[in-house]
C-alpha positions in Angstrom: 8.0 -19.5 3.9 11.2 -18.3 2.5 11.1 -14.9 1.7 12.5 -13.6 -2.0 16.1 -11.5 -2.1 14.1 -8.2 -3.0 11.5 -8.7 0.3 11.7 -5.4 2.3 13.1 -3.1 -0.9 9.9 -1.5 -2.0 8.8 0.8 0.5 11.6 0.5 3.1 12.5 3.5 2.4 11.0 6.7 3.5 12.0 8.5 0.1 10.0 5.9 -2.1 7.4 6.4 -0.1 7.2 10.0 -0.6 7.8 9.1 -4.3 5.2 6.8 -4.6 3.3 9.7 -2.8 4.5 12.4 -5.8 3.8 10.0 -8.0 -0.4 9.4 -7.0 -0.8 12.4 -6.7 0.8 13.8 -10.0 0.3 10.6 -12.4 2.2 11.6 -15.9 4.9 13.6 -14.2 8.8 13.5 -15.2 11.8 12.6 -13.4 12.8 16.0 -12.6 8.9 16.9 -11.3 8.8 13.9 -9.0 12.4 14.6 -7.3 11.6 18.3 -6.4 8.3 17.5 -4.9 9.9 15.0 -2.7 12.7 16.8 -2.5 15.9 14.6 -3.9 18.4 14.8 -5.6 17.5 13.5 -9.4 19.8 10.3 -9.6 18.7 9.2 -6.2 14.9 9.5 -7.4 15.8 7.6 -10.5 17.2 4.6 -8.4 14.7 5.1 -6.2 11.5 4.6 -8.8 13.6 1.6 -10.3 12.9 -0.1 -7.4 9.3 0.9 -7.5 8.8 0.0 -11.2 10.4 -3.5 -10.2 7.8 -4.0 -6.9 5.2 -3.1 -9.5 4.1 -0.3 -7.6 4.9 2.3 -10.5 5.2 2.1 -14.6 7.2 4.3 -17.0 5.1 5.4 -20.2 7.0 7.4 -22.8 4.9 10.7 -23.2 3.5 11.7 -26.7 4.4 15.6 -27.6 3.5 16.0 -31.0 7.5 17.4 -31.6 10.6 15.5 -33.1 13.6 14.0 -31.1 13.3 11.1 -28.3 9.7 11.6 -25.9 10.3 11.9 -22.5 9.1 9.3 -20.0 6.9 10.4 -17.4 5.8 7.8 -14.3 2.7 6.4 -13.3 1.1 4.4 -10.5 -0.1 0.5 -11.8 -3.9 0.1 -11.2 -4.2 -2.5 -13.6 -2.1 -5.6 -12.9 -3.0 -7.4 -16.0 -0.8 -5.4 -17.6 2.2 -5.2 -15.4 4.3 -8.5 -15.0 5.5 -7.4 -11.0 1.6 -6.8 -10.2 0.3 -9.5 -11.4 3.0 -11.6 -10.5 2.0 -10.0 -6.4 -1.2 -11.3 -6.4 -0.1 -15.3 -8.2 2.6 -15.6 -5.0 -0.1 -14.5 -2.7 -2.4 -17.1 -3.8 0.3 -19.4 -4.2 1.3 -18.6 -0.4 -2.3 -19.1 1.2 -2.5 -22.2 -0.2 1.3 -23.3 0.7 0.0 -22.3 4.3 -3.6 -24.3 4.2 -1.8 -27.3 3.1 0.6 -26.7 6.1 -1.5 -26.0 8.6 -4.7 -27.7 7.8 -7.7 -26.2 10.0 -5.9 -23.2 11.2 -7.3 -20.2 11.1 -5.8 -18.3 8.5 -8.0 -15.5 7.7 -10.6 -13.8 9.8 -13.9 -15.6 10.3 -15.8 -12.8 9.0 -14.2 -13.2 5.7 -15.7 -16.6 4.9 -19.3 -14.9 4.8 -17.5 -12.8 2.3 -16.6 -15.6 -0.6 -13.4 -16.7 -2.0 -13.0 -13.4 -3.8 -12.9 -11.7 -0.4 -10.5 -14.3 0.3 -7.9 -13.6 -2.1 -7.7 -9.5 -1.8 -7.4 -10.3 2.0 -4.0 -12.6 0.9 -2.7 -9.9 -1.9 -2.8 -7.1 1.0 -1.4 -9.4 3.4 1.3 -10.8 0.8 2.3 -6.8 0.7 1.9 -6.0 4.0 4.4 -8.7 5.0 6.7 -8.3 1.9 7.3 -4.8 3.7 8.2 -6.4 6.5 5.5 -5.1 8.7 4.5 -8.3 10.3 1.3 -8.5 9.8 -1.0 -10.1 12.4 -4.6 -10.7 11.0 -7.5 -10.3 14.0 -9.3 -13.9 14.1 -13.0 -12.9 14.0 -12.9 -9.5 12.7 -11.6 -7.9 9.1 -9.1 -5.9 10.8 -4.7 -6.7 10.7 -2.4 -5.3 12.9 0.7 -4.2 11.7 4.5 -4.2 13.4 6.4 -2.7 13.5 5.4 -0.1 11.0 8.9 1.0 9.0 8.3 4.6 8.7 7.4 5.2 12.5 10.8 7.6 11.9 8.7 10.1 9.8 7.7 13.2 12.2 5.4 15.4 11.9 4.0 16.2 8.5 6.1 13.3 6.9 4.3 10.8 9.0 0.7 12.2 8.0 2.1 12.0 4.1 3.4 8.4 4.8 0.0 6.9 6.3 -2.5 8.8 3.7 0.3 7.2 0.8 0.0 3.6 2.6 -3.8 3.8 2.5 -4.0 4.4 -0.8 -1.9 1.6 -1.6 -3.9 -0.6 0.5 -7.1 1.1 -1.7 -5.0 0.2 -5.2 -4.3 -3.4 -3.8 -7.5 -4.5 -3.1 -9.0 -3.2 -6.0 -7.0 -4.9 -8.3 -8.4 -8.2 -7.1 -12.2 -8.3 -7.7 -14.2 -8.3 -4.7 -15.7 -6.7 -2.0 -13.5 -5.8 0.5 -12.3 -2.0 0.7 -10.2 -0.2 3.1 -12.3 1.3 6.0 -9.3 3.4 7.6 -5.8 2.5 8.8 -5.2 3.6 12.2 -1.5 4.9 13.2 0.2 3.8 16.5 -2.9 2.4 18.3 -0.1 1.4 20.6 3.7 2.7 20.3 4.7 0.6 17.3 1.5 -1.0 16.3 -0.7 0.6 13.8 -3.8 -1.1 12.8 -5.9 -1.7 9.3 -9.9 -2.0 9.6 -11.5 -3.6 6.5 -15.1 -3.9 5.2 -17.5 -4.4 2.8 -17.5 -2.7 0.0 -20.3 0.2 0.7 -21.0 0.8 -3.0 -22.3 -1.8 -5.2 -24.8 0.3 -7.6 -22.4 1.8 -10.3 -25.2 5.1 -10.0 -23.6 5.5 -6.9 -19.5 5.8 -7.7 -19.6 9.3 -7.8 -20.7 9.4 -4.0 -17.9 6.5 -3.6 -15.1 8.7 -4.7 -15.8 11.5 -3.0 -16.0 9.1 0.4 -12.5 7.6 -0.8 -11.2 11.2 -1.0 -12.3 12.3 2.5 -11.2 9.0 3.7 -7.6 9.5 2.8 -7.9 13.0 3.8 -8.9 11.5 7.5 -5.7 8.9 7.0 -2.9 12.2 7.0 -5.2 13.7 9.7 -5.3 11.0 12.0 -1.6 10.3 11.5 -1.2 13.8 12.7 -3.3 13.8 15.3 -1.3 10.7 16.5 1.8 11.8 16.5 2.6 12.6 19.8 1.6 9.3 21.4 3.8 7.8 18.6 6.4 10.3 19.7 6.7 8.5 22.9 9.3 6.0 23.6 10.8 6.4 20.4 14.3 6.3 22.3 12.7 2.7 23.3 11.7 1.8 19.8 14.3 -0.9 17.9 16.5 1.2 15.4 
């Protein structure tokens, strides 16, 4: 399909990612907060989260002080796509785009088999992570049995060292935040960095969690899990390190 004019904007660049980073991990912070922790200069981090509010990855929200004059505007990440036009607008083109693709390609396999055990909700988070995943041009290559998508090339394979463990822990929480703004019950099981030189790899699966009793136990999971995402990255690096003189600039 034809891709849009903006396709590749959102988190092409490694400084919105470590914005979109700064910005999960310190929901409500200012202009001025988000720049220093990822280390810009302010006007390039204000053009920077533009793009981000425009992908619907991030929303501004004036902040309430209790004192006179203008409120500043502090930045948040969008969980709730109802009530963001660029989110929700995501997950009606991915819809849109399965669909396109069925009626193209009648009887191909579009989707892992394992999803159809799954139901159509299952269905459609797998096509709003997929819509994203190639939106940022990572070419993504869905596995035809199991729920798992290869990914390349990966745009940040650049980041070294402790950027590269901060770019894959951000990525998997996105992937976390897109699938959970579709119902269903699909959830990130890990993303796995440079399982060959410029292929990393995402492994879904059923959501682990259904008793609400139990959410408690699920966020403490999700924490270590992203925790295991930088770690891994790290771990990595060194056979992603290899060939990158080989690797297409």
């Amino acid at each position: 399909m034809p891709r849009r004019v903006n396709d590749f904007r959102g988190l092409a660049e490694v400084s919105r990612v470590l914005l979109l980073g700064a910005v999960q991990n310190r929901p409500g912070s200012r202009l001025k907060e988000l720049a220093e922790e990822a280390g810009l200069h302010i006007n390039t981090a204000r053009d920077h989260l533009r793009v981000l509010i425009d992908e619907g990855f991030v929303y501004l929200q004036s902040e309430s002080t209790g004192e006179r004059g203008r409120p500043p505007m502090v930045y948040h990440p969008v969980d709730d796509p109802e009530s963001n036009a660029a989110a929700a607008e995501r997950i009606a083109r991915a819809r849109e785009h399965h669909e396109v693709l069925c009626r193209l390609a009648p009887g191909a396999e579009l989707r892992p088999a394992e999803l159809d055990e799954l139901g159509d909700e299952a269905g459609a988070q797998f096509d709003l992570l997929y819509e994203h995943l190639d939106d940022s041009g990572m070419e993504p290559e869905p596995d035809a049995e199991d729920l798992r998508i290869s990914l390349a090339p990966c745009p940040h394979y650049r980041m070294v060292g402790e950027e590269r463990a901060i770019a894959c822990g951000i990525h998997a929480k996105i992937v976390r935040d897109l699938l959970s703004q579709v119902p269903g019950p699909l959830e990130l099981d890990r993303l796995q960095p440079y399982v060959e030189e410029t292929r990393c790899q995402i492994l879904l699966r059923e959501h682990r969690c259904p008793n609400p009793l139990d959410a408690e136990s699920a966020e403490t999971e999700g924490t270590e899990a992203e925790a295991s995402d930088a770690e891994g990255a790290d771990t990595e690096r060194a056979d992603g390190e290899k060939g990158e003189g080989d690797r297409p600039r």
